[in-house]
N, CA, C and O atoms as a DFTB+ gen file, in Angstrom:
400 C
 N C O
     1  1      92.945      80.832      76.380
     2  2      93.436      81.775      77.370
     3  2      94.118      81.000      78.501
     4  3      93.439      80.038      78.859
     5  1      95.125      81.130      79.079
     6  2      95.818      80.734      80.449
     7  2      95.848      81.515      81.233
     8  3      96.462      82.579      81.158
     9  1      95.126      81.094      82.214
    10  2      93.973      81.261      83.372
    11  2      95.187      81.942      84.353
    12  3      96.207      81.251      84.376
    13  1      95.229      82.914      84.990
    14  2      96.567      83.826      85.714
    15  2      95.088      83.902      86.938
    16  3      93.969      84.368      86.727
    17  1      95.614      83.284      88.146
    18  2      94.574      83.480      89.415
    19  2      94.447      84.620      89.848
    20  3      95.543      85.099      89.552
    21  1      93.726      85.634      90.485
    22  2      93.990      87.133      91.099
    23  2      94.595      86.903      91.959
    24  3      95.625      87.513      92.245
    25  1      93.962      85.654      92.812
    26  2      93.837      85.690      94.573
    27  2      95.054      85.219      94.714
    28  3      95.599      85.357      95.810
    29  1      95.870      84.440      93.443
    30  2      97.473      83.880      94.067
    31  2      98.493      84.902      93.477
    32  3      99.664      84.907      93.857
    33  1      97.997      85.798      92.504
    34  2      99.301      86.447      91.993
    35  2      98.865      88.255      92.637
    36  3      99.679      89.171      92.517
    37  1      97.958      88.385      93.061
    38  2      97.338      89.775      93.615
    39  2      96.996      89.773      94.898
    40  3      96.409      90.765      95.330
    41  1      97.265      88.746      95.711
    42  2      96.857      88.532      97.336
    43  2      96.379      89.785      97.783
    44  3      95.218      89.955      98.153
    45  1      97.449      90.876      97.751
    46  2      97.013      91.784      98.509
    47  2      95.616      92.958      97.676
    48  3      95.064      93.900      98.244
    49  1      95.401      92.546      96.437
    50  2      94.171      93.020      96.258
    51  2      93.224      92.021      96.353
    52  3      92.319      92.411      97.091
    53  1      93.030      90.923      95.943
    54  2      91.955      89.625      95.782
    55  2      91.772      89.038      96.717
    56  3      92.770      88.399      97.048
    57  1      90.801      88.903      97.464
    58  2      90.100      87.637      98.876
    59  2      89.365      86.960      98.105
    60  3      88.873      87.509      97.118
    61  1      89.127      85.616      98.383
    62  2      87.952      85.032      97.690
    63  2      87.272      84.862      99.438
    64  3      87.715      84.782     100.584
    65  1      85.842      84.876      98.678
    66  2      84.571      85.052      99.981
    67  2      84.374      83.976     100.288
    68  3      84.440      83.358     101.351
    69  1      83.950      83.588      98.636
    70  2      83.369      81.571      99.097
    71  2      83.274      81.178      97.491
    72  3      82.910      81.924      96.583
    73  1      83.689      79.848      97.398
    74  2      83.786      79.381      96.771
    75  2      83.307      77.578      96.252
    76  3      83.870      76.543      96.605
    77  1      82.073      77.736      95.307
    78  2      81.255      75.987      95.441
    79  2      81.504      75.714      93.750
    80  3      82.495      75.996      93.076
    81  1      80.564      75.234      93.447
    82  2      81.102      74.028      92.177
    83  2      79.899      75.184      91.018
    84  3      79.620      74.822      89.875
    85  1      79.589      75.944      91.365
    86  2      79.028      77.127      90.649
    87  2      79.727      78.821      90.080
    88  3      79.816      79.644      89.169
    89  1      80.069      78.459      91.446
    90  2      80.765      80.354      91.391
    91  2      81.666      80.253      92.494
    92  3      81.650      79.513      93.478
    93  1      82.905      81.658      91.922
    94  2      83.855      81.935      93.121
    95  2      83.577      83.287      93.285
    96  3      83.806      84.011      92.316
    97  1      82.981      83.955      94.644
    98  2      83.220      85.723      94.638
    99  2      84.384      85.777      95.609
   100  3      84.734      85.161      96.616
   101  1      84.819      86.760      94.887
   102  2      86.145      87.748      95.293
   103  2      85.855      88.772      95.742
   104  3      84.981      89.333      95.081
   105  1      86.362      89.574      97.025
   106  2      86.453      90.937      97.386
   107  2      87.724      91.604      96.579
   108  3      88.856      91.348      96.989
   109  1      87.642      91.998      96.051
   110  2      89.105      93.087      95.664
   111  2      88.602      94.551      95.847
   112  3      87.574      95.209      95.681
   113  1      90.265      94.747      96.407
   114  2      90.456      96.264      97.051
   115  2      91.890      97.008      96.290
   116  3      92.917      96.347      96.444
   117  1      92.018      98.165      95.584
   118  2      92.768      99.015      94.984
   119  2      93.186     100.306      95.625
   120  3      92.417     101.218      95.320
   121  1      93.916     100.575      96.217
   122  2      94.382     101.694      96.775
   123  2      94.383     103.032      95.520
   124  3      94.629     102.947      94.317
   125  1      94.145     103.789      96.043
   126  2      94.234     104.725      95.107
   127  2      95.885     105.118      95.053
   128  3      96.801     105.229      95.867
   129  1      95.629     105.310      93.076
   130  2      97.204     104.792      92.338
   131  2      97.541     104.077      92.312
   132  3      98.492     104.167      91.536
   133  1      97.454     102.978      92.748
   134  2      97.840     101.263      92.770
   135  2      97.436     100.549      91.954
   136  3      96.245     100.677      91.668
   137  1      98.388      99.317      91.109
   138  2      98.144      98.779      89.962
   139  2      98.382      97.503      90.602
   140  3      99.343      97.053      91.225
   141  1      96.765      96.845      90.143
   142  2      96.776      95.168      90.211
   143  2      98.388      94.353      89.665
   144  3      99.313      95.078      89.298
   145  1      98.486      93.388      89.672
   146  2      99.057      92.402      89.094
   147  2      98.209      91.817      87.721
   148  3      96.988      91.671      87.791
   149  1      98.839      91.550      86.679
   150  2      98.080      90.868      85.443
   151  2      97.417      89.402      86.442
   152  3      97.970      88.611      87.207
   153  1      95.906      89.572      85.934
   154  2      95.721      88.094      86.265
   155  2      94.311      88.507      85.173
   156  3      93.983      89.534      84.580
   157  1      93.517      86.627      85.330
   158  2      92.197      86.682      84.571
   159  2      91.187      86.583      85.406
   160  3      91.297      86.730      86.623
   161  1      90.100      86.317      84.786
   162  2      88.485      86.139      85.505
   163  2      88.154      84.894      84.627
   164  3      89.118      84.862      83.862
   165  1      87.586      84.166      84.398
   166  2      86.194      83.803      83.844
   167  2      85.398      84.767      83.706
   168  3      85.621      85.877      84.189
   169  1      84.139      84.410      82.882
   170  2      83.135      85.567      82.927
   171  2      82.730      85.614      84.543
   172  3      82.668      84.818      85.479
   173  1      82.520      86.866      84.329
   174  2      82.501      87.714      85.682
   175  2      81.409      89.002      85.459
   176  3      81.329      89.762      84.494
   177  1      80.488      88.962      86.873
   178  2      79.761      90.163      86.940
   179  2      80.487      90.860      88.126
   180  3      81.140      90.276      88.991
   181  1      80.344      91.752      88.063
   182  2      81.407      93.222      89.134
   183  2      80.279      94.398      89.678
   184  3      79.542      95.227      89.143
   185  1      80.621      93.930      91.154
   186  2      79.584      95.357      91.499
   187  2      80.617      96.252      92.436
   188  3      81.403      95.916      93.322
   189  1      80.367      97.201      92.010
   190  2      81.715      98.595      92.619
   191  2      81.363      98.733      93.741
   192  3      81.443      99.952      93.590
   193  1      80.986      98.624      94.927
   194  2      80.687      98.967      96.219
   195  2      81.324     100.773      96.624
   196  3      80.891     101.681      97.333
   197  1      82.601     100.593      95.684
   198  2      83.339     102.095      95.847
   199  2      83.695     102.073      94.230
   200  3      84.016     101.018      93.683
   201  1      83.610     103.353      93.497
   202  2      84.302     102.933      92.466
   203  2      85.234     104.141      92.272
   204  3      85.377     104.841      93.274
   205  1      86.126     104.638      90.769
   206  2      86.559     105.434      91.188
   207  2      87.231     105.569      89.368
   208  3      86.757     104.891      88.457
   209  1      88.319     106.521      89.186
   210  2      88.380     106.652      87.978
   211  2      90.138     105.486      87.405
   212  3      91.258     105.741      87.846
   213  1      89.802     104.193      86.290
   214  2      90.596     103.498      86.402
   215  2      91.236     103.172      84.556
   216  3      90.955     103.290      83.363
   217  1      91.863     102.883      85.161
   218  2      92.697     102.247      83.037
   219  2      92.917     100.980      83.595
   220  3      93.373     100.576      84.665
   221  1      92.425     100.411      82.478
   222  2      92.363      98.731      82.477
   223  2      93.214      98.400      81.382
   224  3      92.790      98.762      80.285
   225  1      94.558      97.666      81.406
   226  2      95.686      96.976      80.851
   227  2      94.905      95.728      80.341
   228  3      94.379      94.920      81.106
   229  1      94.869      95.628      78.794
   230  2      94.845      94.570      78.250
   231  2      95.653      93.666      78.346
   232  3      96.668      94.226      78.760
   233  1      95.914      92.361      78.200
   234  2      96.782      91.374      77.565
   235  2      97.337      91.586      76.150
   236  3      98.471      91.155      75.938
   237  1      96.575      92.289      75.007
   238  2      97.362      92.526      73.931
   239  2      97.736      93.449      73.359
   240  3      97.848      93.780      72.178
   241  1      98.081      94.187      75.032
   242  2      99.067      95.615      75.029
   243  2      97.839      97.065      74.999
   244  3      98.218      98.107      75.534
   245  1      96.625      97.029      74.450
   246  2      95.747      97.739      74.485
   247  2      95.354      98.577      75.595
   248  3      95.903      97.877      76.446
   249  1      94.666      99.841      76.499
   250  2      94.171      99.802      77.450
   251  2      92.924     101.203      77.315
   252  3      92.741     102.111      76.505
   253  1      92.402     100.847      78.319
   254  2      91.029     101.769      78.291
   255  2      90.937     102.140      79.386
   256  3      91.327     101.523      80.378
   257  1      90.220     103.578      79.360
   258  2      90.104     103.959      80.273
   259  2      88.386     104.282      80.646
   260  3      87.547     104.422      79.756
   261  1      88.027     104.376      82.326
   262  2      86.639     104.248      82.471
   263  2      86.912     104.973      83.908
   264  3      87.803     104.784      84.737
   265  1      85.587     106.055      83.886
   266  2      85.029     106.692      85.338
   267  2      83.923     105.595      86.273
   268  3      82.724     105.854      86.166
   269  1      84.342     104.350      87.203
   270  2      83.506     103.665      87.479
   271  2      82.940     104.684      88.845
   272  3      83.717     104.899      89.776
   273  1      81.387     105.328      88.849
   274  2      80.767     105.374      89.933
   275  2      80.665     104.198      91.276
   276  3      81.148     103.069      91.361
   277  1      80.193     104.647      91.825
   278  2      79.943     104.079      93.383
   279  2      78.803     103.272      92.913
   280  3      78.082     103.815      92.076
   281  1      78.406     101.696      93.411
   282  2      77.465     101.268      92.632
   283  2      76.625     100.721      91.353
   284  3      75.489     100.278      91.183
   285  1      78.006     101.031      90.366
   286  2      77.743     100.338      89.042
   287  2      78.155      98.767      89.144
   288  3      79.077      98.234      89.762
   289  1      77.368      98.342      88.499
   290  2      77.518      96.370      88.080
   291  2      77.869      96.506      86.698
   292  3      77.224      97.135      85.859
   293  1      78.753      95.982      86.549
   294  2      79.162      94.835      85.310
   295  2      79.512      94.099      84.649
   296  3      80.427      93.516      85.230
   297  1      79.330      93.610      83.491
   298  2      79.389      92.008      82.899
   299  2      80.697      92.037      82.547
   300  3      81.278      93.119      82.632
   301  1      81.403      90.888      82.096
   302  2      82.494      90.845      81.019
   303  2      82.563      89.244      80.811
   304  3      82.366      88.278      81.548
   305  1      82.909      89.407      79.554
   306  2      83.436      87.612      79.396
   307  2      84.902      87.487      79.854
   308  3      85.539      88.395      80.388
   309  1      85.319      86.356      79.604
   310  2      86.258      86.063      80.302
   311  2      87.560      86.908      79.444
   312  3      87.607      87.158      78.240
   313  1      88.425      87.191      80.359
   314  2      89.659      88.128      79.578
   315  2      90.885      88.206      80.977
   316  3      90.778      88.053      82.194
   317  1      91.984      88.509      80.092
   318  2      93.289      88.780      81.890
   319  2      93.408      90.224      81.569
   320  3      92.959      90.585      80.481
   321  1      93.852      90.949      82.217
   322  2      94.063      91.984      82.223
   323  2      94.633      92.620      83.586
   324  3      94.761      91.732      84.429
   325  1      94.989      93.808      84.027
   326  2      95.452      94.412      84.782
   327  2      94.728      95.734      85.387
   328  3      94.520      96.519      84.463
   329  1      94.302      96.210      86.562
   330  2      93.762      97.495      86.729
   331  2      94.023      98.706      87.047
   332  3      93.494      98.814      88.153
   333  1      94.437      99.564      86.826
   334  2      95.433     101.043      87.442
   335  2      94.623     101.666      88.223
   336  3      93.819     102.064      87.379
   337  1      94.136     102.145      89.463
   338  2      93.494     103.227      89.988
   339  2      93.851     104.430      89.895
   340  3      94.350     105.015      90.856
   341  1      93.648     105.028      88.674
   342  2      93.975     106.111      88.571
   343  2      93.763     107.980      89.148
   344  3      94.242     109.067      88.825
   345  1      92.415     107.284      90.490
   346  2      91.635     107.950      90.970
   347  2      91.884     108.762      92.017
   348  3      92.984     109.284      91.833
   349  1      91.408     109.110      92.999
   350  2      91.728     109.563      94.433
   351  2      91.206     108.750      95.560
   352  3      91.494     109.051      96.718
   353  1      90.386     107.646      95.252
   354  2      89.786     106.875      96.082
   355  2      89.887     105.580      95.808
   356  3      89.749     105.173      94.654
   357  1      90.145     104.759      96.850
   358  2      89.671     103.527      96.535
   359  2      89.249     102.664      95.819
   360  3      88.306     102.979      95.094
   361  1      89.643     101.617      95.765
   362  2      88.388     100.811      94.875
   363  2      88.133      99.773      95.763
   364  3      89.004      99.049      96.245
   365  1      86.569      99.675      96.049
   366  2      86.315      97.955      96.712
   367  2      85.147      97.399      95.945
   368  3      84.496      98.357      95.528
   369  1      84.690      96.438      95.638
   370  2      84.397      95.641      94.519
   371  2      83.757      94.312      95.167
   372  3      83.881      94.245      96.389
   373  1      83.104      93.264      94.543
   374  2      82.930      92.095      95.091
   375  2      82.587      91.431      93.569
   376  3      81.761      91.955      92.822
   377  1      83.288      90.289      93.240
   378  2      83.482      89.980      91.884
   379  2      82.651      88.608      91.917
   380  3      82.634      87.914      92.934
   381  1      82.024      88.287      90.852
   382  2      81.463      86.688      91.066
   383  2      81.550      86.284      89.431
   384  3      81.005      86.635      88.384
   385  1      82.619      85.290      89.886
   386  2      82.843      84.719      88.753
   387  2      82.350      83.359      89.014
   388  3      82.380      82.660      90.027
   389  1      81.579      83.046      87.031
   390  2      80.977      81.499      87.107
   391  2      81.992      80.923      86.720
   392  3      83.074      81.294      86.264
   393  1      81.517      79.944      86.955
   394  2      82.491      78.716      87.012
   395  2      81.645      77.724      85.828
   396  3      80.439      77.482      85.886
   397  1      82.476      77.284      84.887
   398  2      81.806      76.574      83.490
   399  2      82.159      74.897      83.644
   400  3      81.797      74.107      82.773
């Protein structure tokens, strides 16, 4: 996989919080209707702080769609992809990706 950064190609959705020789967390924020930029993660756990209803753009053209509640966590291995807010609200998030 070739590693596409959030925080350099998505600035205006991706902050990184802090970052050590373990893990990097990211704040990302999605306006409602607003589509990320393609970038990747490492494996990554995701907790929705806001969530909202979104289609997630694969890399090999594929995409899915998901109702994320307020408060859901979850896993993924590593993958790039893109996010659509397809919702009426927001999205804010805090991402922690390990670092291998």
């Amino acid at each position: 996989m070739t590693y596409i950064d959030p925080v350099q190609v998505s600035s205006h959705n991706y902050r990184s919080l802090l970052e050590n020789e373990q893990v990097r967390v990211l704040e990302m924020t999605l306006k409602a209707g607003e589509t990320d930029t393609t970038h990747s993660h490492p494996s990554e756990t995701v907790y929705f702080i806001k969530g909202t209803k979104v289609k997630i753009h694969l890399a090999d053209g594929d995409s899915m769609e998901a109702e994320i509640p307020d408060g859901h966590v979850m896993w993924h291995e590593e993958w790039t992809h893109r996010v659509e807010n397809q919702g009426t609200s927001d999205i804010l998030a805090i991402i922690v990706e390990a670092k291998q």
